[in-house]
SELO-904865 format. One record per residue (C-alpha): residue in three letters; residue number from 1; y, z, x. Coordinates in nm, 3 decimals. Layout:
<sites>
('ALA'; NUM; (Y; Z; X))
...
</sites>
This chain:
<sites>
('UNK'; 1; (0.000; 0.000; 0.000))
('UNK'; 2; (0.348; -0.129; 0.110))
('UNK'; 3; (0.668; 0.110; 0.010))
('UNK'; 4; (1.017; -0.043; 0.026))
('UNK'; 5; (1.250; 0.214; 0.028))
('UNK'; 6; (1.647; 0.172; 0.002))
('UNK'; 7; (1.884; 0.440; 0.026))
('UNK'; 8; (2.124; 0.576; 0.334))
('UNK'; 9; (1.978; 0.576; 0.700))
('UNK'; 10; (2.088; 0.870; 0.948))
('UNK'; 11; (2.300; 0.887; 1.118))
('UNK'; 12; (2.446; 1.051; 0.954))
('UNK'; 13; (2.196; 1.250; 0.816))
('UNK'; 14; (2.171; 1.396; 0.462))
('UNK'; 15; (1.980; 1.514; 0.152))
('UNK'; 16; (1.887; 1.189; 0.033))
('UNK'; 17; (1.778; 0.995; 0.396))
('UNK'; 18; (1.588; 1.346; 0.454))
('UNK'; 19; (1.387; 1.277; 0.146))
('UNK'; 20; (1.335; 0.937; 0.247))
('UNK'; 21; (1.216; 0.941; 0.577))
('UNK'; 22; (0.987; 1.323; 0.499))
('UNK'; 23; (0.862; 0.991; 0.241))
('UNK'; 24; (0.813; 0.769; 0.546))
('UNK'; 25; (0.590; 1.024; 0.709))
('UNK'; 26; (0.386; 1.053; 0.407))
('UNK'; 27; (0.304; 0.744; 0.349))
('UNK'; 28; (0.205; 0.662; 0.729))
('UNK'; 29; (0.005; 0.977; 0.796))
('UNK'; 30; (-0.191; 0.867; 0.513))
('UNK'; 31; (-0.253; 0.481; 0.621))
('UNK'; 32; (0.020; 0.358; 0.431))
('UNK'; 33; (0.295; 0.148; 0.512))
('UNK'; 34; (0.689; 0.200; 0.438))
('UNK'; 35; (0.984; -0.056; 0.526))
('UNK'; 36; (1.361; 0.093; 0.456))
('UNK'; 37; (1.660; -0.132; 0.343))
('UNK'; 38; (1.983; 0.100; 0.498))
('UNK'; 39; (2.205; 0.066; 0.171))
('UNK'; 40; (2.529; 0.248; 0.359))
('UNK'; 41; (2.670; 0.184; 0.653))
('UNK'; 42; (2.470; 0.388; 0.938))
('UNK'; 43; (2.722; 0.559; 1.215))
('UNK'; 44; (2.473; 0.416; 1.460))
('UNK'; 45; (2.243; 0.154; 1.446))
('UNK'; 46; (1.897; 0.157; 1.677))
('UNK'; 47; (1.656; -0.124; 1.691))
('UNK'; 48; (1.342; 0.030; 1.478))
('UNK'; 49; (1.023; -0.115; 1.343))
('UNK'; 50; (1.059; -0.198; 0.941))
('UNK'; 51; (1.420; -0.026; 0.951))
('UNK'; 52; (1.701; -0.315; 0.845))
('UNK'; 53; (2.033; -0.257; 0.804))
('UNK'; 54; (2.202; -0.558; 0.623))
('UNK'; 55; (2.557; -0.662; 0.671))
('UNK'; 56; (2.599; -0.845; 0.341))
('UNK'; 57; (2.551; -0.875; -0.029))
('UNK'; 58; (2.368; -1.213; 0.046))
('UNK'; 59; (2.148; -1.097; 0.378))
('UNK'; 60; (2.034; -0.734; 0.160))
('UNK'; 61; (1.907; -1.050; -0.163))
('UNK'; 62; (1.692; -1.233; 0.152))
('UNK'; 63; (1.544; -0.930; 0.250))
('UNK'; 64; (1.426; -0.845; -0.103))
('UNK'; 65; (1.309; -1.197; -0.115))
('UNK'; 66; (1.109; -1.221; 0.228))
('UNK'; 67; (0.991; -0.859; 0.242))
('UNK'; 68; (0.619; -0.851; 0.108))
('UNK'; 69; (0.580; -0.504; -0.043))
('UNK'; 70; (0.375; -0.307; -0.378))
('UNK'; 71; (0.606; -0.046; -0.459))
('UNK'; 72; (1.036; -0.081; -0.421))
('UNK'; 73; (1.186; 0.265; -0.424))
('UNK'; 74; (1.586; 0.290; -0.448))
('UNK'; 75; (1.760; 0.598; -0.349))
('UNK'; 76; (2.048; 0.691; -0.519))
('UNK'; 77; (2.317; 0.976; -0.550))
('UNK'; 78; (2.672; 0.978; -0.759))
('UNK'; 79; (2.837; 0.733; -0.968))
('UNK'; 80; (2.787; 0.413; -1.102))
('UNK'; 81; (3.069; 0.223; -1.065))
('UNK'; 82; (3.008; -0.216; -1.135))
('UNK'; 83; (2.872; -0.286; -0.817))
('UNK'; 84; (2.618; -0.032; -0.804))
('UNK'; 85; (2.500; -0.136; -1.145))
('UNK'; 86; (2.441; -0.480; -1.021))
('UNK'; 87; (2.300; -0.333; -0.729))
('UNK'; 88; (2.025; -0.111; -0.921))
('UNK'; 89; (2.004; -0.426; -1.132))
('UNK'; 90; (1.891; -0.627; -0.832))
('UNK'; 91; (1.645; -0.319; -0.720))
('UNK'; 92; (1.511; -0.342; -1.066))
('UNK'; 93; (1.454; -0.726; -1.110))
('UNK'; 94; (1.318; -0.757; -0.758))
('UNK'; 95; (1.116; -0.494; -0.771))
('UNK'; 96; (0.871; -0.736; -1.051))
('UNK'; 97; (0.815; -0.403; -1.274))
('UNK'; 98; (0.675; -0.204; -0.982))
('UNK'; 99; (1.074; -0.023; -0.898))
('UNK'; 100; (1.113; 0.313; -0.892))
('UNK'; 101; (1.396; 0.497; -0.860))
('UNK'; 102; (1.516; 0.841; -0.792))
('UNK'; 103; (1.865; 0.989; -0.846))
('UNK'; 104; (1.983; 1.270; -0.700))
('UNK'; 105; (2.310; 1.327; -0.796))
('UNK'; 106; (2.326; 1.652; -0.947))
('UNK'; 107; (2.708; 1.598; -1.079))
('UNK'; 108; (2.626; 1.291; -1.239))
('UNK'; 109; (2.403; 1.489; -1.508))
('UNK'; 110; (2.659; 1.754; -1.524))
('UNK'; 111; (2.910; 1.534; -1.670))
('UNK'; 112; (2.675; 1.322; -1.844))
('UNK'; 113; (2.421; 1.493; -2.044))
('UNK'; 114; (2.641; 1.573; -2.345))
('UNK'; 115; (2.715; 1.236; -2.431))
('UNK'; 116; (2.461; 1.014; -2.250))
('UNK'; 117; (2.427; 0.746; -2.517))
('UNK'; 118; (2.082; 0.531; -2.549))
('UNK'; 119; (2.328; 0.141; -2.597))
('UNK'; 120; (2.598; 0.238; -2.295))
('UNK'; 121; (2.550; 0.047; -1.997))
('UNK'; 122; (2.398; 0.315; -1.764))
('UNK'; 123; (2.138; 0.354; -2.013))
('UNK'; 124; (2.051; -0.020; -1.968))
('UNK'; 125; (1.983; 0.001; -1.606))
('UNK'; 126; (1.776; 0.275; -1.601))
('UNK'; 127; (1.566; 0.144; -1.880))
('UNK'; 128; (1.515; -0.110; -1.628))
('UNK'; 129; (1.306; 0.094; -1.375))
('UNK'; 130; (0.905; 0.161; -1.427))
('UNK'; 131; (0.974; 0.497; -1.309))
('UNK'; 132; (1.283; 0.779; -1.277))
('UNK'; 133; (1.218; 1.052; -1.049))
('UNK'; 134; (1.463; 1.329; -1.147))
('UNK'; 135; (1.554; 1.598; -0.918))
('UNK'; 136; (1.646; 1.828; -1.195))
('UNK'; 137; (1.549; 1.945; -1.582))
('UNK'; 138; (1.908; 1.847; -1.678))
('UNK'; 139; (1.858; 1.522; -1.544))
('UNK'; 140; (1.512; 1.458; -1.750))
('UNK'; 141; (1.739; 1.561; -2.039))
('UNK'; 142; (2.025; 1.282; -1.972))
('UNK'; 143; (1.726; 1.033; -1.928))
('UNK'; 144; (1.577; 1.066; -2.251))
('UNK'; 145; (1.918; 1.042; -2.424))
('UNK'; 146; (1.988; 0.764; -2.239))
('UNK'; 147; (1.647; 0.622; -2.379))
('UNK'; 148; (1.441; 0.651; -2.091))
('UNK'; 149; (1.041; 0.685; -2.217))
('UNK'; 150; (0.920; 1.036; -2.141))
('UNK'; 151; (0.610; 0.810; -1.959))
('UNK'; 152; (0.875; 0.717; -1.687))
('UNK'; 153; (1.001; 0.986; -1.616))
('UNK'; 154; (0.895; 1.244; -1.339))
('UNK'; 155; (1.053; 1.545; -1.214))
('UNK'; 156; (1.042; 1.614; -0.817))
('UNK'; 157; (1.270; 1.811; -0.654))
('UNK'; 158; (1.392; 1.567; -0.330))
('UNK'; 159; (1.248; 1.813; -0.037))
('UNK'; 160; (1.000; 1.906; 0.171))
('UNK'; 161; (1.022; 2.232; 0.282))
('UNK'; 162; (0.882; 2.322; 0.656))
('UNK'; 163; (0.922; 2.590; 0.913))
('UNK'; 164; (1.111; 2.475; 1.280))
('UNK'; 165; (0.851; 2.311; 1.485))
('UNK'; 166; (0.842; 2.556; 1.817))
('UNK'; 167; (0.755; 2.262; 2.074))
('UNK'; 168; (1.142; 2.186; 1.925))
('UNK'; 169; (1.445; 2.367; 2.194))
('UNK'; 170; (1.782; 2.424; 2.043))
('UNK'; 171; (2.067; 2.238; 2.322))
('UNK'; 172; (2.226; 2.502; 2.537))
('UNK'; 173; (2.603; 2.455; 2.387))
('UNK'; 174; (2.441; 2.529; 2.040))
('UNK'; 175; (2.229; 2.803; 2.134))
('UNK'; 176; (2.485; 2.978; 2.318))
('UNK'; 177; (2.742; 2.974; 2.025))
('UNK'; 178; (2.519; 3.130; 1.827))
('UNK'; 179; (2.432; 3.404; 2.045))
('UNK'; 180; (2.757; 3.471; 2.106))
('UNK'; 181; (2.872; 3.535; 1.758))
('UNK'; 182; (2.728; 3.783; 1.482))
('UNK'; 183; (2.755; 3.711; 1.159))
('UNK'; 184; (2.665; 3.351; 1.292))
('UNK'; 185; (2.796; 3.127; 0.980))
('UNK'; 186; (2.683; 2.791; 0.956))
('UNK'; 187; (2.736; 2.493; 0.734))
('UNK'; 188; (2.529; 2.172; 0.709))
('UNK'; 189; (2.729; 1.869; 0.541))
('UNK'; 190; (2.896; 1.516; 0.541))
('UNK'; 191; (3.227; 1.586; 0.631))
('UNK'; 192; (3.372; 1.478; 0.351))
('UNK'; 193; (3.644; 1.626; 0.080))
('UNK'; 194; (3.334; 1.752; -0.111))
('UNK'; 195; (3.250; 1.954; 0.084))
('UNK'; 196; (3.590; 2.199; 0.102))
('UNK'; 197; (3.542; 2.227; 0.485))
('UNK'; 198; (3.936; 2.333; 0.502))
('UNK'; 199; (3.845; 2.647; 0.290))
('UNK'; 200; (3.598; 2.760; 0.551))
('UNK'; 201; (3.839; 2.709; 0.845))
('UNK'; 202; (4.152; 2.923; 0.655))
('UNK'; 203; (3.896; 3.189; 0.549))
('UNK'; 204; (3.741; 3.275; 0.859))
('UNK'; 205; (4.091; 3.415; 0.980))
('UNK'; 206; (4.053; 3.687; 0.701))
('UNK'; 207; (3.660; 3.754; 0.800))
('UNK'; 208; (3.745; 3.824; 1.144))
('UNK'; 209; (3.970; 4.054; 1.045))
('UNK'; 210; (3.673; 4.267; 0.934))
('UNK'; 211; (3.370; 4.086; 1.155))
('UNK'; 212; (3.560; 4.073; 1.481))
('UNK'; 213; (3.214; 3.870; 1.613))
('UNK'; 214; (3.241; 3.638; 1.346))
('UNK'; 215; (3.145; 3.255; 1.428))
('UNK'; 216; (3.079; 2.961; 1.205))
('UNK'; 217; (2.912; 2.639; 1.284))
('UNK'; 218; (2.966; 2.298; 1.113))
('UNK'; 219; (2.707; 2.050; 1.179))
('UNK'; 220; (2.760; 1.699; 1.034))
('UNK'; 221; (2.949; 1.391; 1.019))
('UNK'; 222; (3.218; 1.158; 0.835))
('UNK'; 223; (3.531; 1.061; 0.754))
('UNK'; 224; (3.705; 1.366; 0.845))
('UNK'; 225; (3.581; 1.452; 1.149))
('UNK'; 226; (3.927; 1.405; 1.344))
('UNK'; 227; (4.132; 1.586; 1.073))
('UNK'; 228; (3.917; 1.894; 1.134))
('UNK'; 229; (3.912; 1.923; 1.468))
('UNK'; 230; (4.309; 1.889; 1.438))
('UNK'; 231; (4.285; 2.165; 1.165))
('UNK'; 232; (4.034; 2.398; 1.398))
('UNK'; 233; (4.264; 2.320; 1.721))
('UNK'; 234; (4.573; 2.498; 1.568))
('UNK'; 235; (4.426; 2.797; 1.482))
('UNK'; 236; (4.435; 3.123; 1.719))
('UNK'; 237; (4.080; 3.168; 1.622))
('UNK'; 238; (3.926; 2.805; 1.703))
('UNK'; 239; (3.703; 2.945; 1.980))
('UNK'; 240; (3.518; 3.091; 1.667))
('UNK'; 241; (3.456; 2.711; 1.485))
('UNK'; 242; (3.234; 2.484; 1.632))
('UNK'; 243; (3.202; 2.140; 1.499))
('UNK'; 244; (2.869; 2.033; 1.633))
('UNK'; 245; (2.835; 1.678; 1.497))
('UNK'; 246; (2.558; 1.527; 1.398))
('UNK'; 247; (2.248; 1.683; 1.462))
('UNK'; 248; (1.856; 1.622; 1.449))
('UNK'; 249; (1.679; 1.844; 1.131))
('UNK'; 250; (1.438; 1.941; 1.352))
('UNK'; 251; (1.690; 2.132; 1.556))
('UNK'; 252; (1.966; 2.207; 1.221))
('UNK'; 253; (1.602; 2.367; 1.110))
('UNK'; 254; (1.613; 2.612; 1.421))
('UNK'; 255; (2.041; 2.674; 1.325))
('UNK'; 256; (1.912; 2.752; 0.978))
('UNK'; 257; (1.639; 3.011; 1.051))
('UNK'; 258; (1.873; 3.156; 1.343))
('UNK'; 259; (2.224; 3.210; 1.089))
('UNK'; 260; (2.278; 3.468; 0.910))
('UNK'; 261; (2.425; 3.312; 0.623))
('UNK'; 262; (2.405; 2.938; 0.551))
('UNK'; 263; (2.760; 2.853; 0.373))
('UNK'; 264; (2.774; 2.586; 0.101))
('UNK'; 265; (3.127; 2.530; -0.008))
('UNK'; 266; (3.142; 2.297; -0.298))
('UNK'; 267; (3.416; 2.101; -0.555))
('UNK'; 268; (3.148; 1.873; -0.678))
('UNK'; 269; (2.734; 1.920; -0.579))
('UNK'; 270; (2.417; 1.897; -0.711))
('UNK'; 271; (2.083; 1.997; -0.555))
('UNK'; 272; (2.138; 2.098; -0.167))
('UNK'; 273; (1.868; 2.053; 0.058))
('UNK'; 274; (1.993; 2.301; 0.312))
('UNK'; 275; (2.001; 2.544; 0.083))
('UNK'; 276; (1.635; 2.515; -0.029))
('UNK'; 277; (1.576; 2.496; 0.335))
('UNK'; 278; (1.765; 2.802; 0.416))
('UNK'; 279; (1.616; 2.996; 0.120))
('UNK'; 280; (1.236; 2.893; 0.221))
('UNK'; 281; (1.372; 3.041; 0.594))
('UNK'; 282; (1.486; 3.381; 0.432))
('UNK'; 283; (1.866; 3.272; 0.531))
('UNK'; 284; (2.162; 3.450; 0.329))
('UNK'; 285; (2.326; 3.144; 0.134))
('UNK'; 286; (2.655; 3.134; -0.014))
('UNK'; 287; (2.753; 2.867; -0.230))
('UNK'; 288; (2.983; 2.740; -0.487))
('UNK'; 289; (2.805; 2.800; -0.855))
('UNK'; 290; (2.795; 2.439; -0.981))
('UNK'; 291; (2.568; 2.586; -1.282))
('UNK'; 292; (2.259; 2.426; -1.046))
('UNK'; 293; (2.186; 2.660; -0.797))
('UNK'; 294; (1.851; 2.809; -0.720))
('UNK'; 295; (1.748; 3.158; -0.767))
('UNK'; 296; (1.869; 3.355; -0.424))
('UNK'; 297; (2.201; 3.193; -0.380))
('UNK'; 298; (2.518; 3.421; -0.370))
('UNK'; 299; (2.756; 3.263; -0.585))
('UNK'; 300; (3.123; 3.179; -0.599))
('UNK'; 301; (3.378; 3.007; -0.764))
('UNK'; 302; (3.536; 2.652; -0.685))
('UNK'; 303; (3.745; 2.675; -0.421))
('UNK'; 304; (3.823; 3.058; -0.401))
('UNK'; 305; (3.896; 3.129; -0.059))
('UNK'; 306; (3.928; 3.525; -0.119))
('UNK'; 307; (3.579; 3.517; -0.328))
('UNK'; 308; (3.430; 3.386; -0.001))
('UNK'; 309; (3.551; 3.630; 0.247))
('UNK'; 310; (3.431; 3.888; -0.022))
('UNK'; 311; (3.122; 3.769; -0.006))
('UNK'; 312; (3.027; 3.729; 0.357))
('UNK'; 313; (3.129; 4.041; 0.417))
('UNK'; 314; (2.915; 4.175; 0.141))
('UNK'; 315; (2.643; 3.985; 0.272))
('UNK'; 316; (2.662; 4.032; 0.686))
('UNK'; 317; (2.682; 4.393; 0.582))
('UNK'; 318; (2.315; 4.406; 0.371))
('UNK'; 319; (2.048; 4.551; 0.592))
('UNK'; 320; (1.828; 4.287; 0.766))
('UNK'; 321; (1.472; 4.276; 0.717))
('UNK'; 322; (1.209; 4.078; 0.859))
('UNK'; 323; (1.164; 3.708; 0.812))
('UNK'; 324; (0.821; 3.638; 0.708))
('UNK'; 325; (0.711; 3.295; 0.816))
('UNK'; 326; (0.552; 3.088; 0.537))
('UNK'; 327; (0.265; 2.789; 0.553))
('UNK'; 328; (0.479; 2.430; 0.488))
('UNK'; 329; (0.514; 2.297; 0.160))
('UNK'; 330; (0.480; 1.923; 0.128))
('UNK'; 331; (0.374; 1.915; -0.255))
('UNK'; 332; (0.712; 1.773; -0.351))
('UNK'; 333; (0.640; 1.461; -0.094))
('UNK'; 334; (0.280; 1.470; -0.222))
('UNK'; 335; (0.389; 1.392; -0.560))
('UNK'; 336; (0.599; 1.084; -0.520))
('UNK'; 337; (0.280; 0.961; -0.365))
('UNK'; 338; (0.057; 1.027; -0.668))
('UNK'; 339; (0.378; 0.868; -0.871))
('UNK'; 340; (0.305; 0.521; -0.574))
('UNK'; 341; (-0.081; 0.548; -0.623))
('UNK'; 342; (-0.039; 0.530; -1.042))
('UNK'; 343; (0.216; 0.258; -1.032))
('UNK'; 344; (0.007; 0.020; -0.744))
('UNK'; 345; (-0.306; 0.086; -0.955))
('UNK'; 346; (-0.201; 0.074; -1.318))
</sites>
């Protein structure tokens, strides 16, 4: 069995190519094969076997046509403005009944499961695809309003959940940040406006007051990259901030067992990877409540910059206890394979 994925490529790296390449494994350690179709721009491209990063609307249609695969599986989180319609159109209509696709956007069900309507356009695209995988009860919800048969529709949450291999080192720069600072902070993200990475910078002022030893760690990419480190350089404190850039998941796994609280700072989120990571690691997590959030998480609201120095206080003070380790959980992975297996054999 052949599996065409589509979806984003790291770098950078983030919930949705994590699913898709913990996919990839999958499939190969069980004699499979799996191609990927990059559908955003990758920060840096590398020459890899059945990896293609198209440059154009017309070379991404001639890779649909040439490829020779069983199973096409689009990856997609957020809106649907026109041309990702007619881009999950031409997923669907290549895909010769045999498509699947998962959406992960979490915000997207949010704001549409009240008045998801079976004859809008959404609806008609996603009626399209022989299956939905939905990250999310509130998402299998929208789907059926939006007409989707309850046949096609299975829910898998978009992780796999493992402990830090220990053949894996963390780099010296990283490792001696974090053992310089107590409560070690760290936040895993795009840098992007979602993420509120501004709030993080102004409120660590007020936590030193109170953890003089206080550090936080950003690791991650994007568009704002420059504008932070210009916002980090001016402060007194910006020995304390480290933007770390991209970095591998098997070593952001390491950062995430080794913090003591894994920050998620939020205006608009659905599931978050890291924090199911950090949660399966017996990390602290603080997060924005977007209504979504898992069992465990200490919540806050939207942009509150004094409700988030409350809270990591509250939480670097909590007594520590041990951090049992637990056996790997691949069932989520598992299960988008049974979902392959049903489609290339029905």
């Amino acid at each position: 069995m052949h599996v065409l994925q589509l979806g984003p490529y790291p770098p950078p790296e983030g919930g949705i190519s994590r699913n898709m390449l913990a996919i990839r494994d999958e499939l190969l350690k069980s004699g499979h094969e799996c191609s990927i179709i990059a559908t955003a721009k990758s920060s840096e491209i590398k020459d890899e076997p059945n990896v293609y990063h198209p440059r154009t609307p017309r070379e991404f249609i001639k890779l649909l046509k040439s490829l020779k695969y069983d199973i096409l599986h689009v990856h997609h989180g957020g809106e649907l403005p026109f041309r990702v319609f007619v881009f999950l159109w031409i997923c669907a209509f290549f895909g010769r009944g045999k498509s699947v696709l998962t959406f992960h956007s979490g915000g997207y069900a949010v704001e549409n499961v009240k008045t998801a309507s079976y004859f809008s356009r959404d609806a008609f695209i996603f009626r399209r695809f022989r299956k939905i995988i939905a990250v999310n009860a509130q998402m299998v919800e929208m789907f059926g309003k939006f007409g989707v048969k309850k046949e096609k529709l299975e829910m898998i949450l978009p992780f796999v959940l493992k402990n830090p291999e220990k053949s894996v080192e963390v780099p010296a720069n990283l490792r001696e940040f974090v053992e310089k600072h107590s409560p070690f902070l760290l936040t895993v993200c795009l840098l992007e406006d979602t993420y509120d990475l501004f709030l993080q910078i102004e409120a660590i002022e007020k936590v030193l007051r109170e953890l003089p030893d206080a550090g936080l760690m950003i690791v991650g990419s994007g568009i704002l990259e420059a504008e932070l480190k210009r916002a980090i350089a001016s402060k007194k404190y910006a020995d304390r901030i480290y933007l770390a850039g991209n970095v591998e998941n098997k070593i952001t796994l390491h950062l995430i067992k080794k913090a003591d609280i894994l920050l998620r700072t939020t205006k608009f989120d659905g599931d978050a990877i890291a924090i199911r990571e950090a949660l399966f690691l017996e990390t602290e997590v603080i997060a924005t409540d977007n209504k979504m959030r898992p069992e465990g998480v200490h919540l806050i609201p939207i942009h509150d910059e004094k409700a988030l120095v409350e809270k990591i206080i509250e939480v670097s003070e909590k007594e520590k206890l041990p951090r049992p380790e637990k056996a790997d959980n691949t069932s989520n992975i598992e299960a988008v394979l049974k979902v392959y297996q049903q489609i290339f054999k029905g």
